[in-house]
C-alpha positions in Angstrom: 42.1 59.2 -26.6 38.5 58.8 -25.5 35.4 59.5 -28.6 34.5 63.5 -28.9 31.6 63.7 -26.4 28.1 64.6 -27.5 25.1 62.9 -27.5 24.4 61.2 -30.9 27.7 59.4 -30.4 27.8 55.9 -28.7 30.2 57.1 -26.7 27.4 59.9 -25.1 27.8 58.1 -21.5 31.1 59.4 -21.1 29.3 62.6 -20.8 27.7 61.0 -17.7 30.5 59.4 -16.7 32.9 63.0 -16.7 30.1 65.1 -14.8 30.2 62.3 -11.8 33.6 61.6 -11.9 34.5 65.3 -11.6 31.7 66.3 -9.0 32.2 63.6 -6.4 35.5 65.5 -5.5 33.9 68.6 -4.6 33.3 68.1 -0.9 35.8 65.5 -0.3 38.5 68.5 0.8 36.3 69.5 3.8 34.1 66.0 4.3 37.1 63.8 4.8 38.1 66.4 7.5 34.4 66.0 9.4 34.9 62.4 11.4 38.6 63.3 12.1 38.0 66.2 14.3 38.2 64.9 17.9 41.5 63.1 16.1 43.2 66.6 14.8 42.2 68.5 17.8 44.0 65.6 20.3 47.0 64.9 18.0 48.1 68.2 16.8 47.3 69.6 20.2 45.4 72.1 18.3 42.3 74.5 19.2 38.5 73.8 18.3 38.9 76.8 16.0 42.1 75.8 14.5 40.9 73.0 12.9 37.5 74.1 12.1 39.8 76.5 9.6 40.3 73.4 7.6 37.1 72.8 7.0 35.9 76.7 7.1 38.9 77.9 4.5 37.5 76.0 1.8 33.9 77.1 1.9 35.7 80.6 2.3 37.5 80.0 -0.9 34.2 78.9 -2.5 32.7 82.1 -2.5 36.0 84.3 -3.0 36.4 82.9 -5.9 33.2 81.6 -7.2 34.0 84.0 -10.3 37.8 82.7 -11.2 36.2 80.5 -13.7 34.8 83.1 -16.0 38.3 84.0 -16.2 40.1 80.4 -16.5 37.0 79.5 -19.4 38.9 82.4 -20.8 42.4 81.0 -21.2 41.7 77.2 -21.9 39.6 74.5 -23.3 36.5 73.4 -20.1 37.9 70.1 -20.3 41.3 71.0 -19.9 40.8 73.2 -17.3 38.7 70.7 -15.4 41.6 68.0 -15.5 43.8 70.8 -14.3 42.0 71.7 -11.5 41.3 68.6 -10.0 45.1 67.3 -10.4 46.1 70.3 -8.4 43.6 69.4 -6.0 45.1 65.8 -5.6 48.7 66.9 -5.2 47.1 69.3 -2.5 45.2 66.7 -1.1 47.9 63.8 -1.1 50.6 66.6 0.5 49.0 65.7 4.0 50.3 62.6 4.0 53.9 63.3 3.0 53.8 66.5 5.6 51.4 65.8 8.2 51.6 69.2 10.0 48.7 71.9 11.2 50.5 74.7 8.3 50.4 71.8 5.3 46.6 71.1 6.0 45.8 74.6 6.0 47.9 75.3 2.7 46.3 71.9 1.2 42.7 73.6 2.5 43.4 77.3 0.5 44.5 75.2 -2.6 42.0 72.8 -2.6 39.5 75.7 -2.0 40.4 77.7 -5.3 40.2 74.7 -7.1 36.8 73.5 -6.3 36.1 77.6 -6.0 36.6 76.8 -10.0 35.5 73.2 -10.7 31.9 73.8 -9.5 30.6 76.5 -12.3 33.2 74.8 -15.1 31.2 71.4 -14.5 28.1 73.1 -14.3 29.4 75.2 -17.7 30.3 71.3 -19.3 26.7 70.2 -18.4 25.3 73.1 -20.1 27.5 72.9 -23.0 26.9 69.2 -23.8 23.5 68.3 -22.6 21.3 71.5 -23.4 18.4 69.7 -23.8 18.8 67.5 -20.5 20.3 70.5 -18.5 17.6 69.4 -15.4 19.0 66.2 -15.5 22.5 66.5 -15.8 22.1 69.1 -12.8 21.0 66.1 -10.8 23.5 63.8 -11.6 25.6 66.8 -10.8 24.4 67.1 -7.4 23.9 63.9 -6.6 27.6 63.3 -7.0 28.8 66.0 -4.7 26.3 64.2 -2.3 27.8 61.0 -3.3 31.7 62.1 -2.7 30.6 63.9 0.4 29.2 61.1 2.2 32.0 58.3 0.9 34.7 60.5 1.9 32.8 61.4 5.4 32.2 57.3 6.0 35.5 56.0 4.6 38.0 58.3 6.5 36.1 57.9 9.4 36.0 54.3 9.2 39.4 54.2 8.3 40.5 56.1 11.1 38.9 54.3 14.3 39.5 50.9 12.9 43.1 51.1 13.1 43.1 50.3 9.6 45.2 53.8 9.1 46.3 57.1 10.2 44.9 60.3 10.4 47.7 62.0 7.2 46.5 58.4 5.3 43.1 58.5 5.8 42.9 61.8 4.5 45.4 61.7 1.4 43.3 58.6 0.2 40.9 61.1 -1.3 43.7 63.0 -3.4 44.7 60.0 -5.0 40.7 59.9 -6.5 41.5 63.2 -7.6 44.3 62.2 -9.5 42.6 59.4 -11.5 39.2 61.8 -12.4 42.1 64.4 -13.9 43.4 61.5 -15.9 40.3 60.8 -17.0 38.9 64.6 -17.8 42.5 65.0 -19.5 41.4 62.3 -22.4 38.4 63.8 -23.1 38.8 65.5 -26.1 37.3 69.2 -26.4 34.5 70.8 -28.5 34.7 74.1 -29.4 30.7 73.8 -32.2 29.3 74.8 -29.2 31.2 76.4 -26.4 30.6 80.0 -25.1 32.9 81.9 -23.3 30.8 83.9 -20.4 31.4 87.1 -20.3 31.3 89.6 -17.7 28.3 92.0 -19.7 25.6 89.1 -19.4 25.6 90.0 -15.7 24.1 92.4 -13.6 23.9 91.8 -10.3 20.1 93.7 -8.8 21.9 96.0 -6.0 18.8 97.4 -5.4 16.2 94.8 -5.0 16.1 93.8 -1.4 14.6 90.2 -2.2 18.3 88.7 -3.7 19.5 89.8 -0.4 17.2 87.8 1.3 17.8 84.8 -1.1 21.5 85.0 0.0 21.0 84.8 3.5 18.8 82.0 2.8 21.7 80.0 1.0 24.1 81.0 3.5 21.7 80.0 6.6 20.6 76.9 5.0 24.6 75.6 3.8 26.1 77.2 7.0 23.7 74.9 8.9 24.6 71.8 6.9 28.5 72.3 7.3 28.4 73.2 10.7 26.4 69.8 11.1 29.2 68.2 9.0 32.1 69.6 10.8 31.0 69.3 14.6 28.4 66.5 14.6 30.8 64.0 15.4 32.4 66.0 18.7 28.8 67.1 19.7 27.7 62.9 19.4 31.1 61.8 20.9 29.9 63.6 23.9 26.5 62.4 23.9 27.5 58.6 23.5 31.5 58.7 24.8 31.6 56.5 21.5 34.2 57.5 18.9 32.9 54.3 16.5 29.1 54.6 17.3 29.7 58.9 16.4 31.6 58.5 13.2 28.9 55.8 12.3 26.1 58.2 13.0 27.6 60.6 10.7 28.3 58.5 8.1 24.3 58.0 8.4 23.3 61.5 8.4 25.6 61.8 5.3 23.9 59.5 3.2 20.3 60.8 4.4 21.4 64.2 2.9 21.6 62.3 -0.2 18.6 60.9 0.2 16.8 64.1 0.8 18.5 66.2 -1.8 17.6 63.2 -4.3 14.4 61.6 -3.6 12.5 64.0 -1.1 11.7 66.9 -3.2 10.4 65.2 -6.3 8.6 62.6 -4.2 6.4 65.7 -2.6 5.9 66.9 -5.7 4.4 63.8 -7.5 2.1 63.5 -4.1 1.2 67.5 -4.9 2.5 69.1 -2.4 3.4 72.7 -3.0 5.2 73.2 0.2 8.1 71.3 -0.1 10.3 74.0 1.1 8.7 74.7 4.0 8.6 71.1 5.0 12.0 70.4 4.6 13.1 73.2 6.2 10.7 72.0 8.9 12.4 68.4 9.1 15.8 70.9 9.7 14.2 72.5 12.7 12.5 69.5 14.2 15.7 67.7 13.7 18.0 69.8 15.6 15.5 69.8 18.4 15.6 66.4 18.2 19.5 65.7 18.4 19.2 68.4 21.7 16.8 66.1 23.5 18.4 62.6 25.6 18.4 59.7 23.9 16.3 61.1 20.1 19.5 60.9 17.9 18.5 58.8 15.0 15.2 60.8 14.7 17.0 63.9 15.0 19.5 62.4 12.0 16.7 61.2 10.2 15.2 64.7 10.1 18.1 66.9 9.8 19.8 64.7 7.4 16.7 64.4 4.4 15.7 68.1 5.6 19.3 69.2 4.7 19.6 67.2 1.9 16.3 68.9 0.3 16.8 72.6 1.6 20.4 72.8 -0.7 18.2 71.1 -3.6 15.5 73.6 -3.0 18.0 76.8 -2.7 19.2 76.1 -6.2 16.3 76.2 -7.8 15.3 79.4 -6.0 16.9 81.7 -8.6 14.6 80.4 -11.1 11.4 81.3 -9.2 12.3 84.4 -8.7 13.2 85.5 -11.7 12.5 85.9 -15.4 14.7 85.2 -17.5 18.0 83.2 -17.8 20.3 86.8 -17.7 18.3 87.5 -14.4 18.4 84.0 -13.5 22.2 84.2 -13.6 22.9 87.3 -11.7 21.4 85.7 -8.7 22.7 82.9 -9.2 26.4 84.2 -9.1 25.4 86.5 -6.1 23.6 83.5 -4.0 26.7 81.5 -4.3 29.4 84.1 -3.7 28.1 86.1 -1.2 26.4 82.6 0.5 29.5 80.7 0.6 31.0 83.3 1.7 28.8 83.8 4.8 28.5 80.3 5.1 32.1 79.8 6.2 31.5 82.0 9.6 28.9 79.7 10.6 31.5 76.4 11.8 34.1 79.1 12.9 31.3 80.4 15.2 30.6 77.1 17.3 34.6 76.2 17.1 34.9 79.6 18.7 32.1 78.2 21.3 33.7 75.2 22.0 36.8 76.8 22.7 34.8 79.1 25.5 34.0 76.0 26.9 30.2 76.9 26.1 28.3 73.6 27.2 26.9 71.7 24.7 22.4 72.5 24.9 24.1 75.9 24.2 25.3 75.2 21.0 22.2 73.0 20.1 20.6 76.2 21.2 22.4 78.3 18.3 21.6 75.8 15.6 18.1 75.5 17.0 17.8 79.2 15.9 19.6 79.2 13.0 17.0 76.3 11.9 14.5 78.7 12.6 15.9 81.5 10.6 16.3 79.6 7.9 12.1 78.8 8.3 11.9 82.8 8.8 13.6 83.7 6.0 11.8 80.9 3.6 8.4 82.3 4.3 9.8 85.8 2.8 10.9 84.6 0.0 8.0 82.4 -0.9 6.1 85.1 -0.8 8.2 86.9 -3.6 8.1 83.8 -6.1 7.0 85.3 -9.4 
């Protein structure tokens, strides 16, 4: 068994070592998916929309049941319930390659869905409990990990895939098989009850009335539904610009890492220059990005842009409930309503331009959509900066 965790012990980097471990698996359900599109739509002779479901079902799940683990915190130890989690995730995960069939993806994507629907606050609830005094910090080694299995899992399958080096029901198991060894690992880390909380239901109360948390929602929603539609249909869209499977999946592989660059690197940078309108020029780089990937013959601009401009946008969205509020009750309400309701809206977005593609819509027309989504997203930023308290 592994030393207790906390943070006079020498064993305190395991504390570092269990957030990243557990976070880099929380994208790799829908991520591993992205490159493999053209793939899943020629082999199982299936529908733009159909497979867009795969990716869609888990951001659904995300916001469905963004509260479950107030409930599971309830019944078991964090830890244990983390471990849990992310071994049913695996066997989800490592089921497509045993049944490669449209109905066992789409089972794997609802299961995998209400597991990381759970794994993202219970992480977020084991940074809390066991580094309250580096709580910033452990969010971004938190974050950076989801960024960090997103853009493996997005590079790797891909790469996997058009190199012949395997198939399509291989190239996505692979990622199930991580899961399995981070629940090994979570399932030797003993728990610590000194100073675990249970949430409860009483510390929240969500402000029906105040029009500005409405706002903030359809600012997380318009910001993530961007991203994901990006990650599930920028290969397809730059397959059809180059007629290059390899140079397309590379490209994405590209603007993955850039949205780890930008949700990392970008906003603290333009704050140490002083800039107090980070939000509005990231959400700029989003806008001038998109435009960019419309245009002949701009595409690593446009991923260059879109990519950091992504990255910072989702950094700067969850750091919105803070601004606009006052206090950590407050703070949390919104919190749990940005997510739930965002995610949940979020999940429309890549069914929308699957449902496009399917009316054979030509392709400046969807660049057209995502050009004003983009701007939305700018629309909606200038509301709420006005609001920040």
């Amino acid at each position: 068994m592994l030393p207790e965790l906390n943070m006079q012990s020498k064993a305190g980097w395991l504390i570092w070592a269990a957030i990243l471990i557990g976070a880099i698996n929380l994208r790799t359900v829908m991520t591993s998916v992205s490159p493999l599109m053209p793939a899943l739509i020629d082999e199982l002779k299936a529908s733009s929309i159909g497979v867009s479901f795969l990716y869609s079902i888990p951001i659904l799940c995300m916001g469905l049941f963004s509260q479950i683990s107030v409930w599971i915190i309830k019944k078991i130890h964090i830890e244990k319930a983390i471990s849990a989690l992310l071994f049913i995730q695996g066997i989800s995960m490592i089921m497509r390659y045993y049944s490669p069939g449209y109905i066992t993806l789409i089972v794997s994507a609802i299961i995998s869905g209400v597991a990381i629907a759970a794994l993202g606050p219970l992480i977020s609830g084991f940074v809390k409990k066991h580094l309250a005094h580096k709580a910033t910090l452990g969010m971004s080694v938190f974050t950076f990990s989801i960024g960090l299995g997103a853009a493996l899992s997005a590079s790797l399958s891909g790469w996997l895939y058009t190199s012949g080096t395997a198939d399509w029901p291989f190239s996505l198991a692979t990622w199930g098989v991580l899961s399995i060894l981070s629940a090994m690992f979570w399932l030797n880390i003993k728990s610590d009850n000194s100073n675990s909380q249970s949430p409860t239901n009483s510390d929240y109360t969500i402000p029906k009335k105040n029009i500005t948390v409405y706002f903030l929602v359809i600012f997380f929603a318009l910001q993530a539904g961007l991203t994901f539609s990006l990650m599930a249909w920028l290969t397809p869209l730059l397959v059809n610009k180059t007629n290059d499977y390899s140079l397309a999946t590379y490209y994405f592989s590209l603007f993955s890492f850039l949205q780890l660059v930008g949700s990392l690197i970008f906003p603290p940078l333009l704050e140490k220059l002083g800039s107090k309108h980070g939000e509005y020029i990231s959400a700029g780089f989003v806008l001038l990005g998109v435009i960019s990937l419309s245009l002949p013959g701009n595409i690593p601009l446009g991923l260059l842009l879109t990519g950091v401009g992504c990255g910072a946008v989702f950094s700067y969205s969850l750091m919105m409930p803070l601004q606009l509020t006052k206090n950590y009750k407050e703070c949390s309400a919104w919190s749990a309503l940005m997510l739930g309701g965002g995610y949940t809206l979020s999940s429309l977005f890549p069914l929308g331009y699957a449902v496009l593609q399917d009316k054979g819509s030509d392709h400046p027309m969807i660049f057209l959509m995502l050009i004003i989504q983009a701007a939305s997203l700018l629309g909606v930023l200038v509301f709420l900066k006005r609001r920040i308290v």
